[in-house]
N, C-alpha and C positions, 0 to 999 in steps of 0.2 A: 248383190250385196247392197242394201239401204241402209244408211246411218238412220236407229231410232231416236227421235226428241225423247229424253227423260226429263221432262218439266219437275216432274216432281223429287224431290231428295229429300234424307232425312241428314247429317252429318256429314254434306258434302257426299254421300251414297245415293244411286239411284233406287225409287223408291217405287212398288208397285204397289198404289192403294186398290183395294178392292172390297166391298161393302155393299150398305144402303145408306139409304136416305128416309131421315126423318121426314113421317107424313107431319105437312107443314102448312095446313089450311088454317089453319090458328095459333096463337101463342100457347107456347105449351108453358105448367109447371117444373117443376124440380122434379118430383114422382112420374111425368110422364118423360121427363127425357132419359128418367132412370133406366123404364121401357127400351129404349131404344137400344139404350149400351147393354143388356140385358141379351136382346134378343141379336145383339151380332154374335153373339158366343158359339150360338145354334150351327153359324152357318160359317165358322173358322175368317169371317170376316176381319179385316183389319184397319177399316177406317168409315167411318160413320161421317155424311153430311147432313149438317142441320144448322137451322138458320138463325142468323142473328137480323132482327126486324126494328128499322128506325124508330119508328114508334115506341118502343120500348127501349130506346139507348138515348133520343135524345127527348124525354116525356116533354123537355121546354127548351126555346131556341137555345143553342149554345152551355147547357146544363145536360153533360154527360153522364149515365147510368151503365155501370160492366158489371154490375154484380151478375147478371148470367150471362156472359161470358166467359165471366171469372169460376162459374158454376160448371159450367162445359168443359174448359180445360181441366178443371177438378177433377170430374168424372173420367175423362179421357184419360190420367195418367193413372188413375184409379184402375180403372179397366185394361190397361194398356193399349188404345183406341186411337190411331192417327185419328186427326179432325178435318174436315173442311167445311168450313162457314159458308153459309150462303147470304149474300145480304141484300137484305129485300130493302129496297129503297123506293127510288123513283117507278119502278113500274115491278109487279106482279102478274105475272101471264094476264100482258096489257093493262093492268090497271095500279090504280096508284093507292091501293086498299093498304098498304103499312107503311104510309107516310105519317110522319108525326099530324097531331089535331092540331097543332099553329099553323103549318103549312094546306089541312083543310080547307082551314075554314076561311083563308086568305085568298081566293083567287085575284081579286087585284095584286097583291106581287110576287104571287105564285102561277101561273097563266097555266090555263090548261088548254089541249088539243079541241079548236073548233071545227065541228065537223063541214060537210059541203053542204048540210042545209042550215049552215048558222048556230048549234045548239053548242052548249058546252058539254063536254066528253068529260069520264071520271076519270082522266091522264091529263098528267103533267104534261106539257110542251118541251120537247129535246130544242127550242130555237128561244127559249126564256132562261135567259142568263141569271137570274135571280132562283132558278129551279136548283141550276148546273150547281151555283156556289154552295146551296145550303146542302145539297148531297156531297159535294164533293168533302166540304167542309167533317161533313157527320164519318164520311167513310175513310178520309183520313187520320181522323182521331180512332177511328177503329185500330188501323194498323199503327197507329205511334201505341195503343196501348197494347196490342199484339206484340209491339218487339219487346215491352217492357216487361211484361208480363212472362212472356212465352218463347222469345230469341233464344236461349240455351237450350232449353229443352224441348223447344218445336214439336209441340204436341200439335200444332194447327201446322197442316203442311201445305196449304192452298185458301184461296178464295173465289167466291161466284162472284162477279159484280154483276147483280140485279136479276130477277129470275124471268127467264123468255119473255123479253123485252119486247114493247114491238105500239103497234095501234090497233085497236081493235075498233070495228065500226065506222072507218074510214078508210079511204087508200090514204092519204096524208094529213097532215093538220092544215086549215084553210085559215087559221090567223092572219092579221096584216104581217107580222113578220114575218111568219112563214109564205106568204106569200109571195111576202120579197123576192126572198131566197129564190120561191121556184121561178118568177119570171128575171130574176140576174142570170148572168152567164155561169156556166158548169165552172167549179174552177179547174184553174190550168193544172193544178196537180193529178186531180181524177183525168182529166184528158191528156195528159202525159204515161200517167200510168197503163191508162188500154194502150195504148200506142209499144208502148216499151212491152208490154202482155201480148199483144200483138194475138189471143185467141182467148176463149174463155164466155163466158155467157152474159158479162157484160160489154164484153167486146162486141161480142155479137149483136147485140141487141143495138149500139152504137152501130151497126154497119147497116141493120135492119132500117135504120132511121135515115138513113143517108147517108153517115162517116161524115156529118158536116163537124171542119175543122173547128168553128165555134158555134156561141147561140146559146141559146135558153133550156132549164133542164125540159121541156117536151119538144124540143128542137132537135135535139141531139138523142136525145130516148127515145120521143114518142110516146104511143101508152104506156110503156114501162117507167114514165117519169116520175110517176108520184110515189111507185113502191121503192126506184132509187133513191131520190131526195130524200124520202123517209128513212134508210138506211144511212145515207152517209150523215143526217142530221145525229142519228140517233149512237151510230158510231162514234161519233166526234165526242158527244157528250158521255160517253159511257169511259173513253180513253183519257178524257182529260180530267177523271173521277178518281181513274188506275192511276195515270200521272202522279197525282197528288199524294195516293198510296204507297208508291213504292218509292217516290222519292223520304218517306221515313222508313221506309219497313221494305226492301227487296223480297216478298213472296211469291210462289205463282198465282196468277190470275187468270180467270177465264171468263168466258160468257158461256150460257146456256140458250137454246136456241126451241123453240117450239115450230115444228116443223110441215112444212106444206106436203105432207103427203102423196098428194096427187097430182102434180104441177101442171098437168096435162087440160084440169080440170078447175079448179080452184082460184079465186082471184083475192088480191089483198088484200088485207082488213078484213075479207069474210069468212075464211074458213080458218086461220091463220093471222098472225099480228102481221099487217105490213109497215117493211123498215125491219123485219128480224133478221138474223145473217139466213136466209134460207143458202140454198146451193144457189140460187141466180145472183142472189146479192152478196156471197160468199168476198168475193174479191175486191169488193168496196170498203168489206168489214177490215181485209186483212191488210189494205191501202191505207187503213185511216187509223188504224189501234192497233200502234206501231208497243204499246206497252201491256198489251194484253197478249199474255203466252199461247192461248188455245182457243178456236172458237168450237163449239163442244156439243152436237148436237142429242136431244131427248127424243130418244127413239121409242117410240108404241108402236109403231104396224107391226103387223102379224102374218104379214106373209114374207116369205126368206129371199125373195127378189127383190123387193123392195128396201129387205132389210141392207142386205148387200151393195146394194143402189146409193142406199144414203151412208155406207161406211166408205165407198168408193170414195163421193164428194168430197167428204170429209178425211180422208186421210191424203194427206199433200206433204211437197217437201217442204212448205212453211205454214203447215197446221197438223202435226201430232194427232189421231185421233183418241179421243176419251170419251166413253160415254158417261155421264153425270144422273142421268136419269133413265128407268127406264122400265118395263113391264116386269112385272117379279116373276116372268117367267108362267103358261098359263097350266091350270092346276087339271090338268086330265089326265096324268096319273103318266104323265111322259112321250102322248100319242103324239103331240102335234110335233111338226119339224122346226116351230121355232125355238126350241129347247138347244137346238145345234148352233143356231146362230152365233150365239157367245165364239164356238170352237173357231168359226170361221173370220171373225173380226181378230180374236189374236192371229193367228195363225195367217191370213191374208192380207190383212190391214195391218198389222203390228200395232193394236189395243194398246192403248200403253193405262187401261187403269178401264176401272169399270164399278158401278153404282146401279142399283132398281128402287124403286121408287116404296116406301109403304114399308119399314123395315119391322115396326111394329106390330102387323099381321103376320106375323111368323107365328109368334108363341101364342099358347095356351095360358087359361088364367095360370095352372098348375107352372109357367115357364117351359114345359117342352114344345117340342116342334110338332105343328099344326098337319099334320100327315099328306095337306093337299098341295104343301110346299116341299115333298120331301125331293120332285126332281132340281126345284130350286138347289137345295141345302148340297143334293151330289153334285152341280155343278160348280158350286163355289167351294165346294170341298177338293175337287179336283185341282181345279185352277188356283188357287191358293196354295197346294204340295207342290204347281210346278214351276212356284215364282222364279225362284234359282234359277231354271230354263229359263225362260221368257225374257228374264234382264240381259240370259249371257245370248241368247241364240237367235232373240229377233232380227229379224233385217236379214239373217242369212239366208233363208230359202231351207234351213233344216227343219221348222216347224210344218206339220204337216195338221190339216182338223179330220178331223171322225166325223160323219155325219150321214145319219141312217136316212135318208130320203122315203116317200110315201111308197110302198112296195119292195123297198131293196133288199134284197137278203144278202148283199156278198157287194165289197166294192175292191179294184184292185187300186194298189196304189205305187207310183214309182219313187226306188230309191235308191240310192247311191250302191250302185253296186249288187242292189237287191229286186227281184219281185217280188213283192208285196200284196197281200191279199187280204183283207179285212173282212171277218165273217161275223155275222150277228144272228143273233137265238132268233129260230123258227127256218131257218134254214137245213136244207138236207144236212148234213151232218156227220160224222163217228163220234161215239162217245166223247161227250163233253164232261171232261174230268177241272174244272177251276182249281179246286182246291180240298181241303179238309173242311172246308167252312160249308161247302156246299155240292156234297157226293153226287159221287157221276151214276149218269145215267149206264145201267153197265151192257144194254142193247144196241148191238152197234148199227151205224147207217138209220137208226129210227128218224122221223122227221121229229125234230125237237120242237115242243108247244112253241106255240107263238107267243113272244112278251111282248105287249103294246108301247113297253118301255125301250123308246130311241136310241139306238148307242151311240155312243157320243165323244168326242175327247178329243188327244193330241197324239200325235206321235215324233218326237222330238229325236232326228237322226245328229247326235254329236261328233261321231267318226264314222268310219266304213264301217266299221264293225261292235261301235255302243250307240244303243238307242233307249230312248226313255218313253214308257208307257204309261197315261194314264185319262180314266173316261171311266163309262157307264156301259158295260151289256155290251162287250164286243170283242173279237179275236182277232190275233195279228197272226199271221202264218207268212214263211220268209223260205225264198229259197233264192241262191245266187244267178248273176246272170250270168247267160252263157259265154263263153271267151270273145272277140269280136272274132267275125270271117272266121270262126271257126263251127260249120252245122252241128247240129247235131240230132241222131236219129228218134223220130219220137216214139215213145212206148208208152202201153199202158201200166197203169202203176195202181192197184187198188188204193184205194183210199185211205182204207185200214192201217198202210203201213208207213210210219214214220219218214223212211229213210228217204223220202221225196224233198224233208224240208231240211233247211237248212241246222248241221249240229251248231249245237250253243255251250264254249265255256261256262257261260254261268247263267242264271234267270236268277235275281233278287225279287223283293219283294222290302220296301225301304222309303226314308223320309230325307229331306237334308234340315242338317242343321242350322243353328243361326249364324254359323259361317258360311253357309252357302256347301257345306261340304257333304257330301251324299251320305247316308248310315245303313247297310244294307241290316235288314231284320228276321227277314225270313228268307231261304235258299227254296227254288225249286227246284225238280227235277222230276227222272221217272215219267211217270202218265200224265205229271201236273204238265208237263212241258213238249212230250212227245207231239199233241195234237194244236200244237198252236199254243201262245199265249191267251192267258183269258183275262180281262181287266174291267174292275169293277172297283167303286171308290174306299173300300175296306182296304183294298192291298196296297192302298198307298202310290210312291213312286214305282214303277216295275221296270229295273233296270238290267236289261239284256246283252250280253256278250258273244257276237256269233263267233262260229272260226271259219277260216278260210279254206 
């Protein structure tokens, strides 16, 4: 049993966003963010991030602009669309591109990051106090006009502070004061804290260096010194931004994190911002931005070990995992295995919210859905019917994920009391009867065509004997286990015949309501039910009652 962080709430309720995100390489209009709340409809979405950019709030120092802000909650309530702001400030996947033009064009009191051959970088400096005060300044006037605005009816249920932050084109900033910094002593609170962590990978990296009890940040790092320093600089300043935020407006906040994929491979500043929270610098992030709820990594790879890898890192008992960002899912019609991934982050990680990047390519001019997104749409289809679960049953070990691997036709699964067997199309087979939506095949034992589409989902055991169904292209088949110390003789059983699996009270077919209270809608039984449950994102929640 794990207690889940619910960072997010709507009414003092725990709340599970799940959506996209506005593509956000430019300022948009009014008609194109119209787009965006348009196109969550498609895909049973409930909360849309998009970003609110200094540059356009504060046009001249200390002279505030919310009219699209004011435009976004509009729409949001319009729509009935939770919100989360992203705000671009000080750095943009490393760069300081939507900073207002007074703060451009100023670098004398705006300092930006000098690299190691002397040049000036198109980043602000996280160690120029004069950067810290004018953002901090801008992003808390955000949030005093957030509670004015929007505190009753919390249409904006979160904030980004700054979009994957980091340095690009350098391991640190080589300014005189940043220079300081690196040759003074570590402070004593980073050297207390590995101490008191006593493991972790900047512990590690501290013992790699010698574990000398003090000394200078490459004294105590080593080569790992300049991607540290650039983290806990860039921490500090990102926290004492949130500070200022939520002492008018208590929201959740988080950071977005662009991520080093290959760590094995990759060095700072080059393939990756360094100073971002990756997982090596993850512990410095959560040592120094003590007011920041979540640190939140944007997940792109595409292979399901890696993906797992970096939900691993990031799901801790004092960091929640959320993904904020991320692949829309790739469009080959459901071949690939990272389509599964999502099942595995709720269900392993306990997901507590989830976002893909680009929410605008969904539709069609016409507004439907773009056909190459339709394994997208089943998956948020899914996971959106089984919020209910998810709020009430994470952290227990009753979430189980579906996931069709490269070649698998059949996985078994264990559960409370049950074996469990999970079969997907193109596997040997008896007649596959789903439903009346989609007639059975009435030759039995045929080998059923192969669908290139992955199955996928959940399977949510609430008691011994109710379980809740729901995913893409796949069958659950249940039979009890045997008594303990008590053998039993094996026989052969055709396949053909039922009486192998477990009887079932009832098989639904249903939704829950906005009580959270289940509505069954359609009964199965008969052939729908003899050969296994069938579940595909039309039938909704599929909630089963065995007997004993």
């Amino acid at each position: 049993m794990k207690e889940v962080q619910r960072v997010f709430t709507v009414n003092g309720k725990p709340f599970y966003p799940l959506g996209g995100q506005a593509d956000n390489a430019s300022g948009y209009n009014s008609d194109e963010s119209e787009t965006a709340f348009k196109a969550m409809q498609l895909i049973d979405g409930n909360t849309l991030e998009i970003p609110v950019y200094w540059e356009i709030l504060e046009p001249e120092e200390s002279k505030f602009d919310f009219s699209s802000v004011d435009s976004l909650i509009a729409k949001g309530r319009r729509y009935g669309i939770k919100l989360i702001l992203l705000w671009f400030g000080s750095w943009f996947c490393g760069t300081m591109n939507f900073v207002p033009k007074w703060v451009k064009t100023n670098p004398d009191r705006f300092q930006r990051i000098i690299s190691s051959t002397g040049n000036d970088l198109w980043q602000l400096s996280p160690h120029c106090q004069a950067n810290l005060e004018a953002d901090k300044r801008a992003f808390t006037a955000l949030c005093k006009h957030l509670k004015e605005k929007d505190s009753a009816d919390q249409t904006v249920i979160g904030l980004q502070i700054q979009n994957e932050q980091g340095m690009v084109g350098t391991d640190r900033d080589y300014s005189p004061e940043a220079q300081e910094d690196f040759d003074s002593p570590v402070p004593a609170k980073l050297l207390s804290s590995m101490k008191a962590a006593g493991k972790g990978q900047v512990y590690d990296a501290w013992q790699e260096a010698g574990g000398k009890k003090s000394g200078s940040w490459p004294e105590i790092f080593g080569w790992r010194a300049a991607e540290f320093i650039s983290a806990w600089g860039i921490a500090k300043y990102m926290d004492a931004a949130a500070e200022g935020g939520k002492a008018v407006y208590d929201i959740p906040m988080f950071v977005n994190v662009w991520l080093n994929s290959y760590p094995e491979w990759c060095l700072p500043g080059e393939a990756y911002p360094s100073g971002s929270a990756q997982s090596r610098t993850l512990d410095i992030y959560k040592w120094f931005t003590p007011h920041i709820d979540i640190v939140a990594p944007d997940i792109y790879v595409t292979d399901s070990s890696n993906y797992r890898r970096l939900c691993a890192d990031y799901s801790r008992d004092d960091n929640p995992l959320f993904l904020p960002e991320g692949v829309k899912e790739v469009t080959d019609g459901g071949k690939s295995s990272q389509i599964c991934d999502i099942f595995h982050a709720i269900a392993d990680y306990n997901l507590i919210g989830f976002c893909f990047f680009g929410v605008e390519y969904l539709a069609k001019p016409d507004g439907s859905l773009r056909p190459e997104f339709q394994t997208l749409a089943d998956n948020m289809k899914c996971i959106s019917s089984a919020i209910p679960l998810l709020l009430k049953y994470q952290g227990t070990g009753k979430i189980h994920a579906v996931a069709q691997e490269e070649f698998m036709e059949a996985k078994g699964i264990d559960l409370d009391g049950f074996m469990g067997i999970v079969q997907f199309a193109g596997a040997p087979a008896p007649r596959i009867y789903k439903s009346w939506r989609q007639p059975p095949d009435e030759t039995l034992f045929k080998e059923q065509p192969f669908n290139p589409n992955r199955g996928r989902g959940l399977i949510i055991q609430a008691s011994r004997n109710e379980f809740y169904l729901v995913g893409v292209n796949y069958c659950l088949r249940l039979r009890q286990k045997p008594p303990k110390n008590q053998p039993i003789a094996p026989q052969f059983v055709s396949d053909r015949l039922s009486t192998i699996l477990t009887p079932y009270i009832s098989v639904d077919e249903g939704h829950f309501d906005r009580n959270g209270k289940y509505v069954a809608d359609r009964r199965r039984n008969g052939g729908q039910v003899g050969f296994g449950i069938w579940v595909e994102p039309e039938n909704g929640v599929i909630r089963v009652i065995t007997s004993d």
